[in-house]
N, CA, C and O atoms as a Tripos MOL2 file, in Angstrom:
@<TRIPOS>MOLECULE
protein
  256   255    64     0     0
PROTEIN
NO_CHARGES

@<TRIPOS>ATOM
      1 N           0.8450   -1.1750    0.0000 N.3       1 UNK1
      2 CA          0.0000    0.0000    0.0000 C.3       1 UNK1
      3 C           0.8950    1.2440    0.0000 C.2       1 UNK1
      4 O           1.8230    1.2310    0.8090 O.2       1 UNK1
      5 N           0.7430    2.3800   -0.8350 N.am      2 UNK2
      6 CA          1.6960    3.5730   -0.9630 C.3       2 UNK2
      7 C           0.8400    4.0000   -0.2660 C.2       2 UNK2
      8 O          -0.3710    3.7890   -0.3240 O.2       2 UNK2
      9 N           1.4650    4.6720    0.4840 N.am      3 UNK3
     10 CA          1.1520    6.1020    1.3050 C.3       3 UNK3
     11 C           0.9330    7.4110    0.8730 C.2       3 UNK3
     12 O           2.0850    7.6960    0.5420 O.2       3 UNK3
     13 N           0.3030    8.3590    0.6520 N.am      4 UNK4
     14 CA         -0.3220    9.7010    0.2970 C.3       4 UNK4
     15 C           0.3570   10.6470    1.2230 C.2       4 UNK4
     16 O           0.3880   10.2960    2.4030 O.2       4 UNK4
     17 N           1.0370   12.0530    0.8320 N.am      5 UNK5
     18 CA          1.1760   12.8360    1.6270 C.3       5 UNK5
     19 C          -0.2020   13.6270    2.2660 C.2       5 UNK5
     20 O          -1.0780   14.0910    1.5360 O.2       5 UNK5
     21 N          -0.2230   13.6760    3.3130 N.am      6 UNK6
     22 CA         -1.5410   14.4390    3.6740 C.3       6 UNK6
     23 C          -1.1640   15.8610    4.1970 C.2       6 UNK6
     24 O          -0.1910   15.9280    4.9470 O.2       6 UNK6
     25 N          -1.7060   16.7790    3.9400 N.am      7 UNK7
     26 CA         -1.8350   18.1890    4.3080 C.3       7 UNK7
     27 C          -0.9020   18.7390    3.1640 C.2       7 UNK7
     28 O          -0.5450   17.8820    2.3570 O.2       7 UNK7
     29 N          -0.3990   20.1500    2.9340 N.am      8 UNK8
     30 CA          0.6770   20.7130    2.1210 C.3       8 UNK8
     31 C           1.7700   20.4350    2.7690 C.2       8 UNK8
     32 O           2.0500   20.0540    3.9060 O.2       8 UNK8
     33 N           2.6760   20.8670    1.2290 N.am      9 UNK9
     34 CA          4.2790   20.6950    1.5600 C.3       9 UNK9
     35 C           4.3810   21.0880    2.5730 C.2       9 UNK9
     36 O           3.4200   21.0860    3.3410 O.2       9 UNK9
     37 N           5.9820   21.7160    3.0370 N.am     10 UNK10
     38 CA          6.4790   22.4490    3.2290 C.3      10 UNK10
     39 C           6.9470   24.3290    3.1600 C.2      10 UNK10
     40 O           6.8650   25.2550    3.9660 O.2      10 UNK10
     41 N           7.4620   24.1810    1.6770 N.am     11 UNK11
     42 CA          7.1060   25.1330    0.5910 C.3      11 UNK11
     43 C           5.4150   25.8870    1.0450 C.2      11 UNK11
     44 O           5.2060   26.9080    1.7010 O.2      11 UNK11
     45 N           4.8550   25.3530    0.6870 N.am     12 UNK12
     46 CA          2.9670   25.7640    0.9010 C.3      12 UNK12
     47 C           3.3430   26.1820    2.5400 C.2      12 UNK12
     48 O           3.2990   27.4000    2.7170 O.2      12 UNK12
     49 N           3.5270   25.7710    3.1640 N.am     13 UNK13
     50 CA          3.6630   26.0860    4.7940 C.3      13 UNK13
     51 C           3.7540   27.3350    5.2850 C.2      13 UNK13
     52 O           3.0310   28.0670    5.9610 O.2      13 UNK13
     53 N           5.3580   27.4390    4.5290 N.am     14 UNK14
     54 CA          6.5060   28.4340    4.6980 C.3      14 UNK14
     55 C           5.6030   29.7810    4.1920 C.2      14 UNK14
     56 O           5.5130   30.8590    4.7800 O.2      14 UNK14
     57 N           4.9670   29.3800    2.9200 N.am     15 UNK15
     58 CA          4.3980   30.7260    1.9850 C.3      15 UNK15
     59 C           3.3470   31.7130    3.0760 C.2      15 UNK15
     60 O           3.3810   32.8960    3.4140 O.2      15 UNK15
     61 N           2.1280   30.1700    3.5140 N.am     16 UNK16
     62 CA          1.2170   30.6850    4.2420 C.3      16 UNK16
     63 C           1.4800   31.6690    5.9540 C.2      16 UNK16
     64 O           0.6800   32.3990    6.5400 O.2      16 UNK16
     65 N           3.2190   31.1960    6.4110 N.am     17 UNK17
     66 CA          3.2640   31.8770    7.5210 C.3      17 UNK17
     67 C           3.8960   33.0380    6.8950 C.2      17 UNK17
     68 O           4.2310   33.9310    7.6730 O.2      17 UNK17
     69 N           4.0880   33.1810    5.8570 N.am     18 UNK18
     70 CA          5.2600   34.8660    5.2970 C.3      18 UNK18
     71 C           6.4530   34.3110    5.4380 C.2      18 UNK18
     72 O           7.3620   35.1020    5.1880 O.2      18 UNK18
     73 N           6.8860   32.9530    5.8280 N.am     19 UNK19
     74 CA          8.6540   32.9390    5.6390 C.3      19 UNK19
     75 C           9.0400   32.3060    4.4560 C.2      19 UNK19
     76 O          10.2180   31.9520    4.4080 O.2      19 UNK19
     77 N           8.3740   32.0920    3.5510 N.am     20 UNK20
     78 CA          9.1140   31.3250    2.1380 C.3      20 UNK20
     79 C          10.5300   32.2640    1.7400 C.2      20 UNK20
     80 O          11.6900   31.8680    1.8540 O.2      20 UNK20
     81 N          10.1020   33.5560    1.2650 N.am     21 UNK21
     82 CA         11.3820   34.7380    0.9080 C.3      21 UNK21
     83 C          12.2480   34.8020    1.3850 C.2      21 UNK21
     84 O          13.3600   34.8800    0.8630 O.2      21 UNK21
     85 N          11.9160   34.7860    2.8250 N.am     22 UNK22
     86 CA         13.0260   35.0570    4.1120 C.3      22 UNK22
     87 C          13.8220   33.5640    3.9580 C.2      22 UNK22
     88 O          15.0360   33.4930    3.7650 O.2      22 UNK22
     89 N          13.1240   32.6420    4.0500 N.am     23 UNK23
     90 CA         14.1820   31.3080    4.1340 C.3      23 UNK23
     91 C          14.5650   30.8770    2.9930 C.2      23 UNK23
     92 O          15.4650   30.0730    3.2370 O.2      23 UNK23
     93 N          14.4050   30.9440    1.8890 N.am     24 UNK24
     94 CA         14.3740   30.3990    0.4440 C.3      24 UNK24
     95 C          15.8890   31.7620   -0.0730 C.2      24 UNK24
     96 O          16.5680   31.4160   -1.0390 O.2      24 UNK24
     97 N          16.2440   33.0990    0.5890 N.am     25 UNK25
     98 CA         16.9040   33.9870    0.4310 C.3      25 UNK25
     99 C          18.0110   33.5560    1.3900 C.2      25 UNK25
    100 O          19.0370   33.5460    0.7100 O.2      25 UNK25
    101 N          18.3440   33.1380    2.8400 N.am     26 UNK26
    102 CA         19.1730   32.3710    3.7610 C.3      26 UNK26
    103 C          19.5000   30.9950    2.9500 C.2      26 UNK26
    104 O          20.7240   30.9950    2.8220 O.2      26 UNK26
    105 N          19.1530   30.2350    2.5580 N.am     27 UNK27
    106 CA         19.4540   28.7810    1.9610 C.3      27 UNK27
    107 C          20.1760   29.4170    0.7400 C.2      27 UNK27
    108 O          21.3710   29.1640    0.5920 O.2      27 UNK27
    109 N          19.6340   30.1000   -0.0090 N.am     28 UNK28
    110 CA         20.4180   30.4740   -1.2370 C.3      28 UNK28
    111 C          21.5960   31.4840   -0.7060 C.2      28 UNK28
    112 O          22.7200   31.0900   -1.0160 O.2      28 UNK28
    113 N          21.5730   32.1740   -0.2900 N.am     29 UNK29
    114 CA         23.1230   32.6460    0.7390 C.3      29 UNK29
    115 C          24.3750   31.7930    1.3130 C.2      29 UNK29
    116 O          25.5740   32.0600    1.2290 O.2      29 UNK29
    117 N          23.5350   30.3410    2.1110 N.am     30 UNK30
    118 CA         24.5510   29.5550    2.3710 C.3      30 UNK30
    119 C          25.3730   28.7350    1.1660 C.2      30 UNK30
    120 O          26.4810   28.2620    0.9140 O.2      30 UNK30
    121 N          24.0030   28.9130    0.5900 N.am     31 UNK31
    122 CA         24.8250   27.4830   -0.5960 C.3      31 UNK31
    123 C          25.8130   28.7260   -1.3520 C.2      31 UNK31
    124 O          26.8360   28.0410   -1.3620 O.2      31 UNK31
    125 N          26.0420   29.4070   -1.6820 N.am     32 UNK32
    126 CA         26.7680   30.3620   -2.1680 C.3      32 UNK32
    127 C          27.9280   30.4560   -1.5850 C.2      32 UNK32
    128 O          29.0220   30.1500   -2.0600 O.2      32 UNK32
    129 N          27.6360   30.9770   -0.3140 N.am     33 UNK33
    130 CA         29.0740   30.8580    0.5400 C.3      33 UNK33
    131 C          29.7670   29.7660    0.6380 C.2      33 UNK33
    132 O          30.9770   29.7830    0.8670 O.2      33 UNK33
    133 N          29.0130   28.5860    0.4580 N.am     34 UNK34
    134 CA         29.7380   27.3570    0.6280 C.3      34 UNK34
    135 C          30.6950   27.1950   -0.5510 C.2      34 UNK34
    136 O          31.8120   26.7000   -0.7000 O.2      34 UNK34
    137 N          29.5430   27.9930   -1.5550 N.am     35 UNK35
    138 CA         30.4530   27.6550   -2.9850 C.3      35 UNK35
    139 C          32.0560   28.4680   -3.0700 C.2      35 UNK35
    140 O          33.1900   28.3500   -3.5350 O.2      35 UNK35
    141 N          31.2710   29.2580   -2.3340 N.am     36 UNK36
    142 CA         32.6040   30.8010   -2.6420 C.3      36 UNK36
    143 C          34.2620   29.4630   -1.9630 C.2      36 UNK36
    144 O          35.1770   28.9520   -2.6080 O.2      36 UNK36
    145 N          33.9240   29.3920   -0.5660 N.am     37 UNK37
    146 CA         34.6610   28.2460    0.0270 C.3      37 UNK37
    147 C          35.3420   27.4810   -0.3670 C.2      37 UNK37
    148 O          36.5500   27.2910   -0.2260 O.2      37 UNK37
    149 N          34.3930   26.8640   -1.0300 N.am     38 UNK38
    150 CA         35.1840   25.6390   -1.5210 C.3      38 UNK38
    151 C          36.3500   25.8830   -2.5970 C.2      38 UNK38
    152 O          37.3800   25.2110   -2.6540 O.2      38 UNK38
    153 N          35.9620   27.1450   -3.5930 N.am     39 UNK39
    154 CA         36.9840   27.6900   -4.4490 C.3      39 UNK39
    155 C          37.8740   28.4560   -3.5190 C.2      39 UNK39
    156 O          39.0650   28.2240   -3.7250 O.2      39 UNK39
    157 N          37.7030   29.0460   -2.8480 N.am     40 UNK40
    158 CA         38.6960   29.3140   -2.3470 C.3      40 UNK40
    159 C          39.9720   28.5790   -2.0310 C.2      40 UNK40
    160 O          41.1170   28.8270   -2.4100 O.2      40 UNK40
    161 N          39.3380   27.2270   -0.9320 N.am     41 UNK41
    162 CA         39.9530   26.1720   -0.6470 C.3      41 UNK41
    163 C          40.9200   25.8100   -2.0520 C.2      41 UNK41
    164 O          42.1370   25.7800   -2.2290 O.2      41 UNK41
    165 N          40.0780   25.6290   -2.6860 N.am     42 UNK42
    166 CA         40.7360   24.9150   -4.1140 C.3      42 UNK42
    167 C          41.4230   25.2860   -4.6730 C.2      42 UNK42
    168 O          41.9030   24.6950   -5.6410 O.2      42 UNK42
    169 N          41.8450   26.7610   -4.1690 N.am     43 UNK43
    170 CA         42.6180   28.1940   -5.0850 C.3      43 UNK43
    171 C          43.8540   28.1660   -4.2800 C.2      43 UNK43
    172 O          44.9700   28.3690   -4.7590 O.2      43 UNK43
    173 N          43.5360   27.8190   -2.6150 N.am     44 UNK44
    174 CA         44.4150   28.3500   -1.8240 C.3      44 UNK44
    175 C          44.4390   29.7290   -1.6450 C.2      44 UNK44
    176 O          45.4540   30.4250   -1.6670 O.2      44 UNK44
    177 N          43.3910   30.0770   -1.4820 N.am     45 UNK45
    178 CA         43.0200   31.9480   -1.1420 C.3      45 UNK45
    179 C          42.5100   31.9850    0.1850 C.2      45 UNK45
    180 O          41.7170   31.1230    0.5650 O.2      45 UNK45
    181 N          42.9410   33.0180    1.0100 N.am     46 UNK46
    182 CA         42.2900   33.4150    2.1410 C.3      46 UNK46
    183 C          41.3950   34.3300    1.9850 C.2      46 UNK46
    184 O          41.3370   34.9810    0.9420 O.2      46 UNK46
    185 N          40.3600   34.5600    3.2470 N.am     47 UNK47
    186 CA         39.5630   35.8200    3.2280 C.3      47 UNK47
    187 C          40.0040   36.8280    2.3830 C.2      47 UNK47
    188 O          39.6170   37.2640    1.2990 O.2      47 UNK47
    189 N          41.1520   37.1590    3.3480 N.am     48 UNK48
    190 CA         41.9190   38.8880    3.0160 C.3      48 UNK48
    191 C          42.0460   38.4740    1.1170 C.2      48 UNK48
    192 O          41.5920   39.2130    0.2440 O.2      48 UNK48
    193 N          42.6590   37.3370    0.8930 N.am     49 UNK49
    194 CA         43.3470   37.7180   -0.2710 C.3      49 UNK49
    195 C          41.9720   37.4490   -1.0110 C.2      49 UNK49
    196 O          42.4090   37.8060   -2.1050 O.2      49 UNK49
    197 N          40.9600   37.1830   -1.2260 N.am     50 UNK50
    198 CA         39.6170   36.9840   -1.6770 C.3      50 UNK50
    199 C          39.0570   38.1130   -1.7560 C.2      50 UNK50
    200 O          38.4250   38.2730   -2.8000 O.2      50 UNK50
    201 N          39.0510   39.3240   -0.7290 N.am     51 UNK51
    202 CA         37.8110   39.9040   -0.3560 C.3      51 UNK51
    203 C          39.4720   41.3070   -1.3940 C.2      51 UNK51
    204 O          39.1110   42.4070   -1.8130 O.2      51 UNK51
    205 N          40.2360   41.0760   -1.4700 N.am     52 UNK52
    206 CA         41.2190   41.9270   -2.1550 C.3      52 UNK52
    207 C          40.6590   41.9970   -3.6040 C.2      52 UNK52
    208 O          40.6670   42.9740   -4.3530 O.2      52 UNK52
    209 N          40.1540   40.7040   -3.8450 N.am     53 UNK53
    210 CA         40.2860   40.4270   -5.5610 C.3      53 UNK53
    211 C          39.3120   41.1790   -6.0040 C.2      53 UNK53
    212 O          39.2810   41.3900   -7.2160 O.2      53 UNK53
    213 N          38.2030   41.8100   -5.0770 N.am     54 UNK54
    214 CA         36.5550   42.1810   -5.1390 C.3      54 UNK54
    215 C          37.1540   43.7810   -5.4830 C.2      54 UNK54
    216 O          37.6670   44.2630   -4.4730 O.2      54 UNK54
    217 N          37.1950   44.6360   -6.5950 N.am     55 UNK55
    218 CA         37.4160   46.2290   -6.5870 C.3      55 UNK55
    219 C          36.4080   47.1630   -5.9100 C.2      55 UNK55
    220 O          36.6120   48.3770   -5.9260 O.2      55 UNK55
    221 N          35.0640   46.5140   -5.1710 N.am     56 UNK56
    222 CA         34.0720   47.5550   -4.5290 C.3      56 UNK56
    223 C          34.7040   47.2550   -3.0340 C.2      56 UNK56
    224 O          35.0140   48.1720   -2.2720 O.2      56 UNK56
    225 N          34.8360   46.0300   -2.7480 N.am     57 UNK57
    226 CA         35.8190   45.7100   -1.2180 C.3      57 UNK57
    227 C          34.2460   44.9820   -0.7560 C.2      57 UNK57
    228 O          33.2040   44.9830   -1.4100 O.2      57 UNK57
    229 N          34.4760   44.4730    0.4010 N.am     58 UNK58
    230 CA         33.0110   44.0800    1.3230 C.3      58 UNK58
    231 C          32.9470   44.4900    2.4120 C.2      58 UNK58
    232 O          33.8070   44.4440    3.2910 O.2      58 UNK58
    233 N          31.2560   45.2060    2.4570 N.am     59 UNK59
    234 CA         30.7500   45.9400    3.6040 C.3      59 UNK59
    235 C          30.3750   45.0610    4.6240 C.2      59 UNK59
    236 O          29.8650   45.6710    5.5640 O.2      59 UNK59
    237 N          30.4520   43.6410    4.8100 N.am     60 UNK60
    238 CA         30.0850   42.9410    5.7130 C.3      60 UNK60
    239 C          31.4660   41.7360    5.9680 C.2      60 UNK60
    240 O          32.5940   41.8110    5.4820 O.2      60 UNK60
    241 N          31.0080   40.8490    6.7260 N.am     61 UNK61
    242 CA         31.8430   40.1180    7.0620 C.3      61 UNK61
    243 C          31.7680   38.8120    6.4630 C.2      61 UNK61
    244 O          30.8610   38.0900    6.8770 O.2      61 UNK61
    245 N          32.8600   38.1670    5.1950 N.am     62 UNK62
    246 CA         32.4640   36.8240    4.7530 C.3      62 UNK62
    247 C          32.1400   35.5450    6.3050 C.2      62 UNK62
    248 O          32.7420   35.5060    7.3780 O.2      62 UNK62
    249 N          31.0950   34.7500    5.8570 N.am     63 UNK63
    250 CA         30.2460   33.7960    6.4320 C.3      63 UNK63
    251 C          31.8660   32.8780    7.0200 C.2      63 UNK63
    252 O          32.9970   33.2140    6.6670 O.2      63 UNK63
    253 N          31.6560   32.1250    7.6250 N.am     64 UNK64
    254 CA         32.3790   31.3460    8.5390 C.3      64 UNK64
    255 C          32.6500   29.6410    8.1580 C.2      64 UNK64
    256 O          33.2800   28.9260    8.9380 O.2      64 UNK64
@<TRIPOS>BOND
     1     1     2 1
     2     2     3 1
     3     3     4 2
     4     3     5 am
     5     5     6 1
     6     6     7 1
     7     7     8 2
     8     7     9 am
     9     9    10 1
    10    10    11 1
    11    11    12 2
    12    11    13 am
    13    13    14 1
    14    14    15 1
    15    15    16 2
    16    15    17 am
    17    17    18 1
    18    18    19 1
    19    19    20 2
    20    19    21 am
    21    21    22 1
    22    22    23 1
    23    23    24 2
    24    23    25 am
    25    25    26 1
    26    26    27 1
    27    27    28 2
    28    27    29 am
    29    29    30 1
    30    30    31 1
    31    31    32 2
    32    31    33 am
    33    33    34 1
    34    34    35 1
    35    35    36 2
    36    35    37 am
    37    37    38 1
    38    38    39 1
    39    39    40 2
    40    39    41 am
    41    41    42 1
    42    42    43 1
    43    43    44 2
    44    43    45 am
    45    45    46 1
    46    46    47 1
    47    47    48 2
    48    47    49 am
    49    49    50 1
    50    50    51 1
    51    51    52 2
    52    51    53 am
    53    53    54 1
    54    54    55 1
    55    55    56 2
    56    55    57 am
    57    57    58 1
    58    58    59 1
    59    59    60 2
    60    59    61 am
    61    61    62 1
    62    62    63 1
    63    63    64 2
    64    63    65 am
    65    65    66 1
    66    66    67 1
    67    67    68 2
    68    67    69 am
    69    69    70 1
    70    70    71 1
    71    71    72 2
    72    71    73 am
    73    73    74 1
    74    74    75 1
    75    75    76 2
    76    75    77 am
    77    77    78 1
    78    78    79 1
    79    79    80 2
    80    79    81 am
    81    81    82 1
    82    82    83 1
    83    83    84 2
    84    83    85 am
    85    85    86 1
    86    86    87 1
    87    87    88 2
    88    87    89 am
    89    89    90 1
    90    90    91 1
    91    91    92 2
    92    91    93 am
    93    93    94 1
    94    94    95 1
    95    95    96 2
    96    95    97 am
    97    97    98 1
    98    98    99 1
    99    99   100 2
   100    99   101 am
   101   101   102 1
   102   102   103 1
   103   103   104 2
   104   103   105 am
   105   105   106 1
   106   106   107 1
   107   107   108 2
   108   107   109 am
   109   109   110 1
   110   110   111 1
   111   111   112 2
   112   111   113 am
   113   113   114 1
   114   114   115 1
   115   115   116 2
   116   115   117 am
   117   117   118 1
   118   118   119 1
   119   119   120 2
   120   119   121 am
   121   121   122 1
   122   122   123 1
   123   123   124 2
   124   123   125 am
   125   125   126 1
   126   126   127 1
   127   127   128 2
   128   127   129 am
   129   129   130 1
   130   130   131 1
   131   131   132 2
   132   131   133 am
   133   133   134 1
   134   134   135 1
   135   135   136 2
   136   135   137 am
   137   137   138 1
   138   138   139 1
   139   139   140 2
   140   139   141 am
   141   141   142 1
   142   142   143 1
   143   143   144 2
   144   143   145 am
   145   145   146 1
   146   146   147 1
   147   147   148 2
   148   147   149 am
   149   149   150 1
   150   150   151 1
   151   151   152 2
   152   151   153 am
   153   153   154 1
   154   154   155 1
   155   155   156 2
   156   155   157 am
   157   157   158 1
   158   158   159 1
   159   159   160 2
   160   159   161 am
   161   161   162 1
   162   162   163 1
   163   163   164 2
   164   163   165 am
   165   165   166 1
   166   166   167 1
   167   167   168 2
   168   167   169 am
   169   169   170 1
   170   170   171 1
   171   171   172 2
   172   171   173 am
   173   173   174 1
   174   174   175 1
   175   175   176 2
   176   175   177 am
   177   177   178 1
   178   178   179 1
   179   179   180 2
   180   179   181 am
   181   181   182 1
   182   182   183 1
   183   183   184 2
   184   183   185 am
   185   185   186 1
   186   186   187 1
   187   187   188 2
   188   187   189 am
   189   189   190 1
   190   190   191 1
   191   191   192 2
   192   191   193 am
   193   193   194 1
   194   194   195 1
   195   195   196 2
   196   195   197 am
   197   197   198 1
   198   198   199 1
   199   199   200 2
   200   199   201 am
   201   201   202 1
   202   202   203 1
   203   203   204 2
   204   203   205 am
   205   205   206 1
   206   206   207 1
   207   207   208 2
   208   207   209 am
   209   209   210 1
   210   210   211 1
   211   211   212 2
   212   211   213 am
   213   213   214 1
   214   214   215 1
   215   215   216 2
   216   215   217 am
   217   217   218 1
   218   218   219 1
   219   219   220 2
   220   219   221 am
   221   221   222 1
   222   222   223 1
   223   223   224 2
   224   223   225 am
   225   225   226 1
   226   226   227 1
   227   227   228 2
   228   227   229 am
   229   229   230 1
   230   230   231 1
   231   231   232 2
   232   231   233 am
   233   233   234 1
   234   234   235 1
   235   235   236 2
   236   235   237 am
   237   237   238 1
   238   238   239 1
   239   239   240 2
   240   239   241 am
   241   241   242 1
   242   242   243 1
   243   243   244 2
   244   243   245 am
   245   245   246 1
   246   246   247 1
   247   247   248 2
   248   247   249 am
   249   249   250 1
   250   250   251 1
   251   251   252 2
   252   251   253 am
   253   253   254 1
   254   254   255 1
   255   255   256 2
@<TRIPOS>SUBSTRUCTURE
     1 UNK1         2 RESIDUE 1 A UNK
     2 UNK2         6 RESIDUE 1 A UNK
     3 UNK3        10 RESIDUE 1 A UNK
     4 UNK4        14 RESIDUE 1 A UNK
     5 UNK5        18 RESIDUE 1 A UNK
     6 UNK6        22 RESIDUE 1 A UNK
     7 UNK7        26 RESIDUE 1 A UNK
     8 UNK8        30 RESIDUE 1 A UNK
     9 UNK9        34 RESIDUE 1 A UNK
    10 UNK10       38 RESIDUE 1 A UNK
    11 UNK11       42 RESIDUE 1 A UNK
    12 UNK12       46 RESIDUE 1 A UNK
    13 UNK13       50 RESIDUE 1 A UNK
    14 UNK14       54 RESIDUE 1 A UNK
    15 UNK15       58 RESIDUE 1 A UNK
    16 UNK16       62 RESIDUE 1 A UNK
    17 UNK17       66 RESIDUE 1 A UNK
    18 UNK18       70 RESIDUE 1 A UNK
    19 UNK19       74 RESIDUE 1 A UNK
    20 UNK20       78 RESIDUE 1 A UNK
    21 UNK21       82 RESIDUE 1 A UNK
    22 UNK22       86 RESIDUE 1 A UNK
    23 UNK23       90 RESIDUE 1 A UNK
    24 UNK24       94 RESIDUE 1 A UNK
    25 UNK25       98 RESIDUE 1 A UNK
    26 UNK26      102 RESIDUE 1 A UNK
    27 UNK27      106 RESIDUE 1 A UNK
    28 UNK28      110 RESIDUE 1 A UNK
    29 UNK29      114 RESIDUE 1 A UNK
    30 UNK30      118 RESIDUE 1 A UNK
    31 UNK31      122 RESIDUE 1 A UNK
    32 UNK32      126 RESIDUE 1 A UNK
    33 UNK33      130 RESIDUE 1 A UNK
    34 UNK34      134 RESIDUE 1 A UNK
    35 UNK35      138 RESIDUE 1 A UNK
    36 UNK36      142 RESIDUE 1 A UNK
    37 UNK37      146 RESIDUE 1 A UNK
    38 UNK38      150 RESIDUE 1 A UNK
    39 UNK39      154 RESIDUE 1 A UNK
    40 UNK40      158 RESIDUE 1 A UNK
    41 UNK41      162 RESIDUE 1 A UNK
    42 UNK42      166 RESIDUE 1 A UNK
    43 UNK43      170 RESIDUE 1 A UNK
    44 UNK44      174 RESIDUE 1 A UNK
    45 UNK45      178 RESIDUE 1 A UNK
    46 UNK46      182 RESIDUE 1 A UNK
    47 UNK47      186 RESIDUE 1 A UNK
    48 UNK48      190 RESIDUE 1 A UNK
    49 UNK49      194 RESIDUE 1 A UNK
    50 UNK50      198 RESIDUE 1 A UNK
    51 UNK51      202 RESIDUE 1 A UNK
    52 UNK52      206 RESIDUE 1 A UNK
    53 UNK53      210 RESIDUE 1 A UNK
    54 UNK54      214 RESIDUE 1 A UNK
    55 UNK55      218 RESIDUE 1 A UNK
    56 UNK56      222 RESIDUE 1 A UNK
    57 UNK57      226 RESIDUE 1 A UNK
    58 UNK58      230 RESIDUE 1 A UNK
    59 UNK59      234 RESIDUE 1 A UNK
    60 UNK60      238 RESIDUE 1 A UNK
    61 UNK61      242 RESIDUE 1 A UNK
    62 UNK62      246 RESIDUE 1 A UNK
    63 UNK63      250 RESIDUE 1 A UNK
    64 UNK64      254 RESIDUE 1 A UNK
């Protein structure tokens, strides 16, 4: 016997309390930073020498 999801997603959840934007904008932030990371890693670049390569500079602090 398959089983049926009952009630809405998740997604549908998120929309109906107002946080879809807010969390769907954080998830797409991390996965980014992760990406930035991992090239870095792969480059052998630090923060400093990363946030050098950027000509506007960064007003915040890269993620951890």
């Amino acid at each position: 016997m398959k089983k049926k999801n009952i009630g809405s997603t998740f997604d549908s959840w998120l929309r109906e309390e107002g946080l879809y934007e807010k969390v769907s904008a954080i998830a797409i932030k991390r996965v980014v930073a992760r990406q930035v990371e991992a090239a870095m890693q792969q480059k052998g670049l630090t923060k400093v020498e990363m946030a050098n390569a950027f000509p506007i500079g960064l007003t915040y602090p890269l993620p951890r």
